[in-house]
N, C-alpha and C positions, 0 to 999 in steps of 0.2 A: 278269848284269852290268847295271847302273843307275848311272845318273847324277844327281849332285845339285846340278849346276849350275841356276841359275835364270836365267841371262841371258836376254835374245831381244833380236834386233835384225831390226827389220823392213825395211832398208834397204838395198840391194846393196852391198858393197866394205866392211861392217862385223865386227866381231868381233878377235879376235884371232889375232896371227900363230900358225904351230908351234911350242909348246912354252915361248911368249915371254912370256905370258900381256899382250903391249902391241899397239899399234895397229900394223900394217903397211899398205904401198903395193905393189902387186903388179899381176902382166899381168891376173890374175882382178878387182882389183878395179877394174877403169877400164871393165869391161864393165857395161852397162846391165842392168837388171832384165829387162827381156824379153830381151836375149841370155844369159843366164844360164840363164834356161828354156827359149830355144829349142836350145842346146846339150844340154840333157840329153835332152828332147824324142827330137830326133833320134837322140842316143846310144841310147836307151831303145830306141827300134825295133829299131836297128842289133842290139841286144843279144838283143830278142825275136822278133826275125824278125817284127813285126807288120807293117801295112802303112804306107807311107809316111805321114808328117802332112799333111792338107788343111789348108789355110792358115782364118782366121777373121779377122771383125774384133776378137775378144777374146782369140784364141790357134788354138788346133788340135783338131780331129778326129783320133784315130787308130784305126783299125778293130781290134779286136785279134781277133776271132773266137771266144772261148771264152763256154761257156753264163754262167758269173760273172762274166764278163767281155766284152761283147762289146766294148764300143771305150771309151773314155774322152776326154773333154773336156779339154784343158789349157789353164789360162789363162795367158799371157802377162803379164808384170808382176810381180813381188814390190813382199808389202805396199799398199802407201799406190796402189800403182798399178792394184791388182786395184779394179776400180769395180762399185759397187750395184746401177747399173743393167743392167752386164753378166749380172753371176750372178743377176739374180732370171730375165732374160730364160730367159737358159739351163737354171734351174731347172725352170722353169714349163712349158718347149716338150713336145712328147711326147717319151717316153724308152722303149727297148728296157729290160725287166728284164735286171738283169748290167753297164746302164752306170755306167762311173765317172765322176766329176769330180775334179780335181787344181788346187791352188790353192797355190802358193808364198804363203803368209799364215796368218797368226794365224786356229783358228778361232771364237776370241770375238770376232770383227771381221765374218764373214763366215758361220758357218753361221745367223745370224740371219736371212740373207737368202737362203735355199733356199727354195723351193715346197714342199708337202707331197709324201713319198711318198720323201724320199732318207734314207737311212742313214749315217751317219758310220762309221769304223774308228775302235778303243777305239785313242787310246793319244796322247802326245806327240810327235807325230812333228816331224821337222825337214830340213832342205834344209840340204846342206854344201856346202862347194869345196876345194878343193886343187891349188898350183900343178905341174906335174912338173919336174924339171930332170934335170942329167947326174947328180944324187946319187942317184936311184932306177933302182937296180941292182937286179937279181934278188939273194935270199937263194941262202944254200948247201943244203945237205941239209935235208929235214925232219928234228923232232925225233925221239931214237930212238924205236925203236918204230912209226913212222910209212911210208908211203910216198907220193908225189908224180906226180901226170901231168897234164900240161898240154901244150893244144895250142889252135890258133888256125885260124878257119875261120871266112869270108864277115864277117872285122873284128870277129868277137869270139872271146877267147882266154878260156877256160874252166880253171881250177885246181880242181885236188880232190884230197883227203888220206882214204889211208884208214890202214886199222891195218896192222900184215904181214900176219894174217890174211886183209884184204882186205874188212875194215869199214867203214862211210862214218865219216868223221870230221871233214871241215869240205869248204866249196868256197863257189867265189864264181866273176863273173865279169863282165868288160866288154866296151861295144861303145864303138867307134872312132870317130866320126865328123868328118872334118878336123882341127881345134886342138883339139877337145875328146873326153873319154872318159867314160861314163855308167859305171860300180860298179855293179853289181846283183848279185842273189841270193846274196848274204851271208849260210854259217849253218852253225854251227859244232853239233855233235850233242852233247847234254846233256851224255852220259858225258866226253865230249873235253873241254870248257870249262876257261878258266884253264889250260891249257898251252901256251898260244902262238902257237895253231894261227890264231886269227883272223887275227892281227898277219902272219904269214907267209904265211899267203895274201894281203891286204893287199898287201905287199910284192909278191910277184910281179903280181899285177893293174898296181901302180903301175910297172915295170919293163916289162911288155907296153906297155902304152900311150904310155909315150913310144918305144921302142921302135919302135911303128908312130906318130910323130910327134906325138902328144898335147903339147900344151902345158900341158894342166889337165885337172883330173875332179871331176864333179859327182857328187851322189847323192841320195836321199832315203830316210830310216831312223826307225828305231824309237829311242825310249831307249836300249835297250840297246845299238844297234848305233852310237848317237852318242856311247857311252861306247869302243867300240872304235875308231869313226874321229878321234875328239879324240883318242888316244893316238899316232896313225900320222900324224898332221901337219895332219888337215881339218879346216878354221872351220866357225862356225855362219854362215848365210846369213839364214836364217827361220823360224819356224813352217811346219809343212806343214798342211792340211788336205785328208784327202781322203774319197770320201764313194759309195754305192751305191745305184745307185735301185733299188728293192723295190717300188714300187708304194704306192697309198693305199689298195686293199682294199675299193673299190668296184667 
């Protein structure tokens, strides 16, 4: 699935409403550019069991502990608010191999201004939003063919779709934290694709979370996965850029 939209907007509170294809006013867009990332932030943890965010004067530390991964930088601000002198700092300081950095912005704006030795991920990636209201209900049955289990533990409620047989065939899933709910690991198994299955898990995710009080939900995805959240109701926010240190090989 791909998209061939070209908009970007690097601004919080921009893009377009659900389905509207015009400008809307909503509870998501009166929130600032750093509360927009520090919502998902937090949701993200929530989501990954990682460890809490240490606060930064440019955004947050989060430890996440895996060898690929061990913790990630997030900066605070979309767009025009992420500053030069922030990311070269943090570029440049010493880095564990496996850290990431995470930048709500354009990265022809901003991987300019990396230190030697970081790695980008391939791809277009982008920062959404989406309001919840009482219209997001749970779906009924999966599609035939299909079966469903979902269940929720320490604020993140986990969906997954297998076949009867008992196949994997799509799953996602969110973490909770206060007004807002972070989307993550969104992915539907090749065989599966184009039957619905994204959109329906979707669905329940967006049903949990308000559910447990969400007022909105953030994410950050891929193409193809902005092709499946522009279907289900979520704006474009930003460019994302995100990036791994590898070392210089000296």
């Amino acid at each position: 699935m791909t998209s061939t939209s070209t908009s970007r907007s690097t601004s919080p509170g921009t893009g377009t409403g659900p389905g509207t294809g015009t400008s809307t006013s909503t509870s998501a867009d009166r929130l600032t550019g750093h509360a927009y990332v520090r919502e998902w932030v937090h949701g993200w943890v929530v989501s990954r069991a990682a460890a809490p965010p240490e606060p930064r004067p440019w955004g947050w530390w989060v430890t996440v502990g895996l060898e690929r991964h061990v913790g990630r930088h997030v900066f605070g601000g979309i767009g025009e608010e992420v500053r030069e002198e922030d990311v070269r700092a943090v570029t440049a300081a010493p880095q564990g191999l496996g850290t990431q950095i995470k930048l709500v912005a354009d990265p022809a704006r901003v991987v300019p201004w990396f230190a030697p030795g970081w790695e980008c991920f391939a791809g277009d990636d982008w920062f959404m939003v989406r309001d919840l209201d009482a219209r997001d209900t749970a779906p009924g049955s999966p599609p035939p063919g299909y079966r469903l289990a979902l269940w929720t533990r320490a604020g993140v409620t986990r969906v997954v779709v297998t076949t009867a047989g008992g196949d994997f065939a799509a799953h996602g899933q969110v973490g909770v934290c206060g007004p807002s709910a972070a989307v993550d690991q969104i992915e539907t198994a090749v065989a599966h694709q184009r039957r619905g299955l994204g959109s329906y898990v979707m669905r329940h995710l967006h049903a949990a979370a308000r559910a447990a009080g969400a007022e909105r939900a953030v994410l950050a995805c891929t193409p193809e996965g902005r092709a499946l959240y522009t279907a289900v109701g979520w704006r474009d926010v930003s460019p994302f850029t995100h990036a791994r240190y590898v070392g210089t090989g000296s």
